[in-house]
N, C-alpha and C positions, 0 to 999 in steps of 0.2 A: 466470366464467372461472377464478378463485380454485381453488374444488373440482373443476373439470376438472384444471387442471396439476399441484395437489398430487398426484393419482396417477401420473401419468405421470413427475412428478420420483423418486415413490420407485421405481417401477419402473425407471429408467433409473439410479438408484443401486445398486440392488440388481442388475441385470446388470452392472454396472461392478464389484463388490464378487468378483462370480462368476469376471468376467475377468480380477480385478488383476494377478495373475501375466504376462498377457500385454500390459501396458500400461506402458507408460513413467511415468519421474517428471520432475518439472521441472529443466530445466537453471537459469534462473534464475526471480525471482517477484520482482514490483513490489512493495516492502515499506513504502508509504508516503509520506509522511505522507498525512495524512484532509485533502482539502476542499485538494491541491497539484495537480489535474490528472492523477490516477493514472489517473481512466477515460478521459480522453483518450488517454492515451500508450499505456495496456493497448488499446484500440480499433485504434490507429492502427498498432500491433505486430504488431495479428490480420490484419490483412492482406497480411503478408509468407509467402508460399505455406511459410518453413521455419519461423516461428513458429508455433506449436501451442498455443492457448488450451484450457483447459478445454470440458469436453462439455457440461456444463451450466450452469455459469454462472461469471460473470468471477471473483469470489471464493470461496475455498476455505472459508478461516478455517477451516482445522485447525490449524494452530499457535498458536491464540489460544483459540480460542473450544471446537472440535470435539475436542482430540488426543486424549480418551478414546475417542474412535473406532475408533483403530489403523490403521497404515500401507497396511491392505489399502484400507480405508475411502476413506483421502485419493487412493491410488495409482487406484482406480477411475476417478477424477472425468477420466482423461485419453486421450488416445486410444491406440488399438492398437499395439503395436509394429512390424504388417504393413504398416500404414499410414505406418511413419516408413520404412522399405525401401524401400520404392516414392519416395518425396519422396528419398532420397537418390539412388537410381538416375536420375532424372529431371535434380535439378538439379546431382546432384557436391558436396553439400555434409548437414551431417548435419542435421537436422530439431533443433528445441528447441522444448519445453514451456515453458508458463510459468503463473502465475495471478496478482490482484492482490486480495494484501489489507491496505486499508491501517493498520491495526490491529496487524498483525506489528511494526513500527516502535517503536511504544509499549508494547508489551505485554512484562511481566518475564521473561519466561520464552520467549517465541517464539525469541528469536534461538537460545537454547542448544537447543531442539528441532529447529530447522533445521539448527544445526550436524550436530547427531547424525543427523538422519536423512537429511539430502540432503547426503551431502561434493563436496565441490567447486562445491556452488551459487553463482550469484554475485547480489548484492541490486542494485535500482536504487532509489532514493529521491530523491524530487521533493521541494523546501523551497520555498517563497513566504511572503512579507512575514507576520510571525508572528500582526502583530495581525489582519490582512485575513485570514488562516487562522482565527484565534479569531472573528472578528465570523462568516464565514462558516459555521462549526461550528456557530456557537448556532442559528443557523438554518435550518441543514440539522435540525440535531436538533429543535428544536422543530417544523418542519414534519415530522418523520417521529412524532411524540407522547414520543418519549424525553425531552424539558426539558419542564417545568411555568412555567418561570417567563422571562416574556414580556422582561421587560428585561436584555438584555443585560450594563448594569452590576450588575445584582445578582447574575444570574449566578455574575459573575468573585465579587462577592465572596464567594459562597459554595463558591468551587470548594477552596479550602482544607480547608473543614469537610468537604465531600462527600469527597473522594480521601485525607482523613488514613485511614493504615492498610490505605489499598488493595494494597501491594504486598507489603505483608507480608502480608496475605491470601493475598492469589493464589499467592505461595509458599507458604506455610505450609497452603493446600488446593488442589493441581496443579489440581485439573480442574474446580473452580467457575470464577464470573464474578461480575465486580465491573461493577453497573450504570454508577454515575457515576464508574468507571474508561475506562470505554470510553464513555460518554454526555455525560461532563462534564466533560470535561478539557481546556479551552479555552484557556489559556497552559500548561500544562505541557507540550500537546503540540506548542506552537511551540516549546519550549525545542530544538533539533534535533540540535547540536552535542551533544550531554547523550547524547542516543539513540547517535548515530552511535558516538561514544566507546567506549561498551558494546559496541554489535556488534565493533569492529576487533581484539581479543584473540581474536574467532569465527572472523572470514572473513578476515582481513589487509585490508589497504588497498587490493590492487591487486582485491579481489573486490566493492568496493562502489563503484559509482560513483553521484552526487550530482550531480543535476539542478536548476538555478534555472527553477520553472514559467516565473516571467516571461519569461526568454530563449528558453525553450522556446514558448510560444505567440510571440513575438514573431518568433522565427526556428527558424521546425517541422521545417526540412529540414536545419539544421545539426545540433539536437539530436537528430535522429531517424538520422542518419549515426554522430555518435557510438556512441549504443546499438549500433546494431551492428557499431563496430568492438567495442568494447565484449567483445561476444557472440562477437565471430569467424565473425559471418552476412555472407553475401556481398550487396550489394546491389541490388535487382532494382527500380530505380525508386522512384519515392514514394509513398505514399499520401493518402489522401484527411483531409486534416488538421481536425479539428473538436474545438468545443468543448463535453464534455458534462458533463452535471449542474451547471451551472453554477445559483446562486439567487441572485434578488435580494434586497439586505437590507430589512426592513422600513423604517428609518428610516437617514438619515448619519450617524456615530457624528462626536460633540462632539470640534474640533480639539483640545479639552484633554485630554483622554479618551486620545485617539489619541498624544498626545506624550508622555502618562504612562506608557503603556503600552509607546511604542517604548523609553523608556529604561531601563525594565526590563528589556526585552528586549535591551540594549545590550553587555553581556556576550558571552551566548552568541553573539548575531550574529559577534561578534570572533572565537569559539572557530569559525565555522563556515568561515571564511577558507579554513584549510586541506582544508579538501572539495571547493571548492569553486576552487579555485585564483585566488582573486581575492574580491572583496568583495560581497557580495551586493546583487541589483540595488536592490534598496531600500533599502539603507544611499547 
């Protein structure tokens, strides 16, 4: 299956590259975090007839991972601009693009490449309980082969050693990647509040809104109203609310473990207040 779709992927990239001139760019893009319900929400988006997900697939990662690529490159990935005419004519309202990659969130240099190249975009970003992010992450990554090493507490305490210097990297060589920046970065990228901070000197406050997963699965239709007021999309019903990539953790992480960990975390949870207009569900 593998070496069938890899042809078809570059082909369908490379006539997107042909046509970027006549393709639209995103009005906003789910920037995060990793392992907070982003494919849920990106899913459940796609099916509002004026949302416009990418052609190919849910994440772009051109602002992180691809941006040597060039705008023609990223601008491809989305649909025809004849096709958002028609959706406007249809429904009275104007179509929007969008992609999710949740890596934009954490990465040193994403936000400033958004800024520049898509102005007026506006970010959503999903936060959930940081350690249940971090336990989740080790295992997302080790079931994808990214982590070698199986215990989660060791892990964490190597995440120090792994990501010293990482961000000075990535500045100091724009278009590299830094593995255990993006592979192993288990509490720093619950730190949220930290992230957020950064973006708001980019897009202002009123262009980012901040989503608590937990209320968000708990109540799909509130949060899902929001976003589009949000967006300025009209709403045309609900969709079909699920939960995806969800993985079980190998083992329960030790109630000591867990409290060590939340009080470290006890700070920024505080700094996230203000995103959040209230305290987050798991404080």
């Amino acid at each position: 299956m593998k070496s069938i779709k890899q042809p078809v992927l570059s082909v369908s990239r490379g006539a997107g590259r042909l046509t970027a001139g006549a393709r639209v760019l995103p009005s906003f893009l789910i920037s995060g975090a990793q392992r907070c319900g982003t494919t849920s929400l990106y899913r459940a988006l796609a099916q509002h007839p004026l949302l416009l997900k990418p052609v190919l697939h849910k994440g772009v990662h051109y602002f992180d991972t691809a941006y040597w690529r060039g705008l023609s490159w990223y601008r491809g990935h989305f649909p025809l601009r004849v096709g958002t005419s028609l959706l406007t004519r249809r429904f009275g309202a104007r179509p929007q693009a969008f992609e999710s990659s949740p890596y934009y969130l954490f990465h040193p240099l994403a936000g400033e490449r958004i800024a520049a190249d898509l102005p007026g975009v506006k970010l959503i970003v999903l936060v959930r309980d940081p350690v249940e992010r971090a336990c989740s992450a080790h295992a997302h990554e080790l079931a994808r082969g990214y982590e070698t090493e199986s215990s989660f507490e060791y892990a964490l305490e190597l995440e120090d050693t792994r990501l010293a210097g990482a961000e000075e990297s990535l500045r100091a060589r724009p278009h590299s990647v830094h593995h255990s920046h993006q592979h192993h970065a288990y509490l720093a990228r619950g730190r949220y509040a930290a992230q957020l901070d950064r973006l708001e000197p980019l897009f202002g406050r009123e262009r980012i809104l901040v989503l608590d997963s937990h209320r968000f699965f708990a109540a799909p239709e509130q949060a899902y109203d929001r976003v589009l007021d949000f967006l300025g999309v009209p709403r045309i019903g609900y969709p079909a609310f699920e939960r995806h990539n969800g993985r079980a953790l190998p083992r329960p992480l030790p109630e000591s473990v867990r409290r060590a960990l939340r009080d470290r975390f006890e700070e920024d949870d505080a700094r996230l207040v203000r995103w959040l207009g209230g305290e987050p569900s798991w404080r």
